[in-house]
C-alpha positions in Angstrom: -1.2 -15.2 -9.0 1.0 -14.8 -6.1 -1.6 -12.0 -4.5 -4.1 -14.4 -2.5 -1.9 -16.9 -1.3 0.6 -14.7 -0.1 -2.2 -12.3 2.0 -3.6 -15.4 3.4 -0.4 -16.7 4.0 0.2 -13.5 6.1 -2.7 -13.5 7.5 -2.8 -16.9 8.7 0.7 -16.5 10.5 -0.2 -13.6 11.9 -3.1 -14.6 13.3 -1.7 -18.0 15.0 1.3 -16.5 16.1 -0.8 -13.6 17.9 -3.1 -16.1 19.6 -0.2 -18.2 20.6 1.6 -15.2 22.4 -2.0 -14.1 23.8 -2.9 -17.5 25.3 0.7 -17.5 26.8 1.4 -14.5 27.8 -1.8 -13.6 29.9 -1.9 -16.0 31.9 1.7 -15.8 32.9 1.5 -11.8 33.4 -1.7 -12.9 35.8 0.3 -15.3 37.9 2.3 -12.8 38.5 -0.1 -10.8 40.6 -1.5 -8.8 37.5 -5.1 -8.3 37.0 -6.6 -9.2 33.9 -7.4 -5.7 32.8 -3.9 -5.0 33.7 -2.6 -7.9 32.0 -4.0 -7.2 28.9 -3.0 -3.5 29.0 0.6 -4.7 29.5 0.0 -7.2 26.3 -0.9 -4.6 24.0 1.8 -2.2 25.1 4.4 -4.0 23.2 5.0 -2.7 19.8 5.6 -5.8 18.1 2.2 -7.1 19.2 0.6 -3.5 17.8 2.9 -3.7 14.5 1.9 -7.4 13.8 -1.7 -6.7 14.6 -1.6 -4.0 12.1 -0.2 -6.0 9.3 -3.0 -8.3 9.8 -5.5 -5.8 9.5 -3.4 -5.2 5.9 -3.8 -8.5 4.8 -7.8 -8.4 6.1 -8.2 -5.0 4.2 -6.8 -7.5 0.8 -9.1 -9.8 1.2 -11.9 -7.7 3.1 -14.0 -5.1 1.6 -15.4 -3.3 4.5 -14.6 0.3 4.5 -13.3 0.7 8.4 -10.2 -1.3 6.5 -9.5 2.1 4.2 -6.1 2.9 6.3 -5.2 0.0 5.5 -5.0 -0.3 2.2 -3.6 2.8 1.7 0.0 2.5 -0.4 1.4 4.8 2.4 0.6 2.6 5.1 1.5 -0.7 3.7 4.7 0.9 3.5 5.1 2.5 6.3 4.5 -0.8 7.6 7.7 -2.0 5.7 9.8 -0.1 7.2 8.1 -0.5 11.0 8.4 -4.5 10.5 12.1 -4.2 9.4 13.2 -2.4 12.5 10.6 -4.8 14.6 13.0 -7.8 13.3 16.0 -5.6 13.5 15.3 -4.2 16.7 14.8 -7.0 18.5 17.8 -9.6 17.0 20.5 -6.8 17.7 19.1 -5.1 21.3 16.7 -7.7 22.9 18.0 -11.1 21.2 21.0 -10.8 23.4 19.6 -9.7 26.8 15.7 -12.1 26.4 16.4 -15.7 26.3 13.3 -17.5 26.1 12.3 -20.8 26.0 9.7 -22.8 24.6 6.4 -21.3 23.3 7.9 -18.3 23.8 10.9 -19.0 21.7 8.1 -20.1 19.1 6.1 -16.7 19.2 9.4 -14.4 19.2 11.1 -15.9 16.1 7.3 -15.8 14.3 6.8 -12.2 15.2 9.9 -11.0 15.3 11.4 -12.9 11.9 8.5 -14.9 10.3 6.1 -12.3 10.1 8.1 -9.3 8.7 10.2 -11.3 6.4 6.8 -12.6 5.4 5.1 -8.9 5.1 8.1 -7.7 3.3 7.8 -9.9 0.6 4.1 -10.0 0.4 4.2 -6.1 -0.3 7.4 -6.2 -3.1 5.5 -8.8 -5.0 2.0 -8.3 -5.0 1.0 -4.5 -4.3 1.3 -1.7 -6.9 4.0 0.8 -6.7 5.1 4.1 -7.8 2.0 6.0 -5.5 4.5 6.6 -1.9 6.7 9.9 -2.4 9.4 11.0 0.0 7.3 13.6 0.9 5.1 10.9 2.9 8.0 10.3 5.6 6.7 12.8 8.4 3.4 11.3 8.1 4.5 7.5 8.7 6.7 8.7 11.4 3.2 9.9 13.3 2.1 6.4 14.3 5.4 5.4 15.9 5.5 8.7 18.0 1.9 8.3 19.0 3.4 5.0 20.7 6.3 6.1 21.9 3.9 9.3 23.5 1.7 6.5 25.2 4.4 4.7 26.6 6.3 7.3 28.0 3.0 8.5 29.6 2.1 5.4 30.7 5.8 4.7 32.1 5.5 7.9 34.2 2.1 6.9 36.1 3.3 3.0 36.4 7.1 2.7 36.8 6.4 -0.2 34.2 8.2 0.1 30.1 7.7 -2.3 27.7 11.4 -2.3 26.5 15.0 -1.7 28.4 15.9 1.0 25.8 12.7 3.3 27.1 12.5 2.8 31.0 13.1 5.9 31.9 13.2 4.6 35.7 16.7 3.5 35.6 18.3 5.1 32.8 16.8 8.7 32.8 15.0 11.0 30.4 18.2 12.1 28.9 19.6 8.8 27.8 16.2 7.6 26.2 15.7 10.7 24.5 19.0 9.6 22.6 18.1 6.3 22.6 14.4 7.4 21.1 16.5 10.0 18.1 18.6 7.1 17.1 15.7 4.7 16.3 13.8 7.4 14.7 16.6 8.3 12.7 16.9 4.2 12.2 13.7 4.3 11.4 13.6 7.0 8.9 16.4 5.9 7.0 14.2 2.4 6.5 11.6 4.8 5.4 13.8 6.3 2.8 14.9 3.0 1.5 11.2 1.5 1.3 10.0 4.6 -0.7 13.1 3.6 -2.9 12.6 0.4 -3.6 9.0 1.5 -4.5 10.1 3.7 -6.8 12.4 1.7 -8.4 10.4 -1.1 -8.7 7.9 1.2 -10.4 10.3 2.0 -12.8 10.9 -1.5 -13.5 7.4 -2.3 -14.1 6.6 0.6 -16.3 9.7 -0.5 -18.4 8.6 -4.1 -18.4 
């Protein structure tokens, strides 16, 4: 009963709290000398804005039966996206909390994307998708997306000078230290992994038993 509510829920959020960031954030990246084409480039380099528009496209692929939506209702992906959206929220209230302080609309769009929307996504796919189909064997292949991001921003760092977050600008603090800095998430990352495929598991069991 808790199925369509909670997608739309999700969806809803997502949605508002994508076009509030958008219709802030372009403009301000366009006062500051970028071009529009550049702006929005910069816009979608940020992985939170990528992660949230992917959970979006989960909840769509709920309610939505168009078959470009297949990835997306995969049971791998919808928890790969578990794990992505808890280091999103953990991410950024431990490294970028500290060192970002925005303010107004801004303050509104960081603590939906970076809090609302994952707590949100998290509960949405404990209590109303099926489990018992994600095997451990399914890590390596939900760690492909995030290094396909990582590969584009490095790349794109290297022709621009310009990194979406402190921890990857290899500018100032050098290949070396972001390679460290790029193992520990994905070992962060992997370990979130681990404990998603877990909690599938086990709440597999639970429902078989029930």
């Amino acid at each position: 009963m808790l199925n369509a509510p909670l997608t739309l829920a999700g969806l809803i959020l997502g949605l508002v709290a994508l076009g509030l960031q958008f219709s802030i954030s372009i403009p301000a990246y366009m006062g500051n000398g970028m071009s529009l084409p550049a702006a929005l480039v910069q816009f979608f380099s940020f992985f939170t804005i990528l992660t949230n528009l992917t959970i979006v496209l989960v909840y769509l692929s709920s309610l939505a039966g168009w078959s470009w939506l297949g990835w997306f209702r995969r049971p791998t992906t919808r928890a790969m996206m578990v794990g992505v959206m808890a280091l999103v929220m953990i991410f950024y209230h431990v490294l970028l909390r500290p060192i970002w302080q925005p303010e107004g609309l801004f303050l509104v769009c960081d603590y939906l994307l970076h809090y609302a929307a994952p707590v949100l996504y998290i509960i949405w796919w404990g209590v109303t998708q099926k489990h018992g189909a994600v095997d451990y064997a399914a890590l390596p292949r939900m760690l492909v997306p995030p290094l396909i991001y990582l590969a584009y921003v490095m790349v794109r760092g290297a022709l621009t000078n310009t990194y979406p977050y402190p921890t990857l600008n290899a500018f100032e603090l050098g290949y070396g230290q972001v390679a460290i800095n790029v193992v520990m998430v994905a070992i962060g990352l992997s370990i979130l992994y681990l404990i998603t495929i877990g909690i599938d598991r086990a709440l597999a069991r639970r429902l078989a038993t029930s």
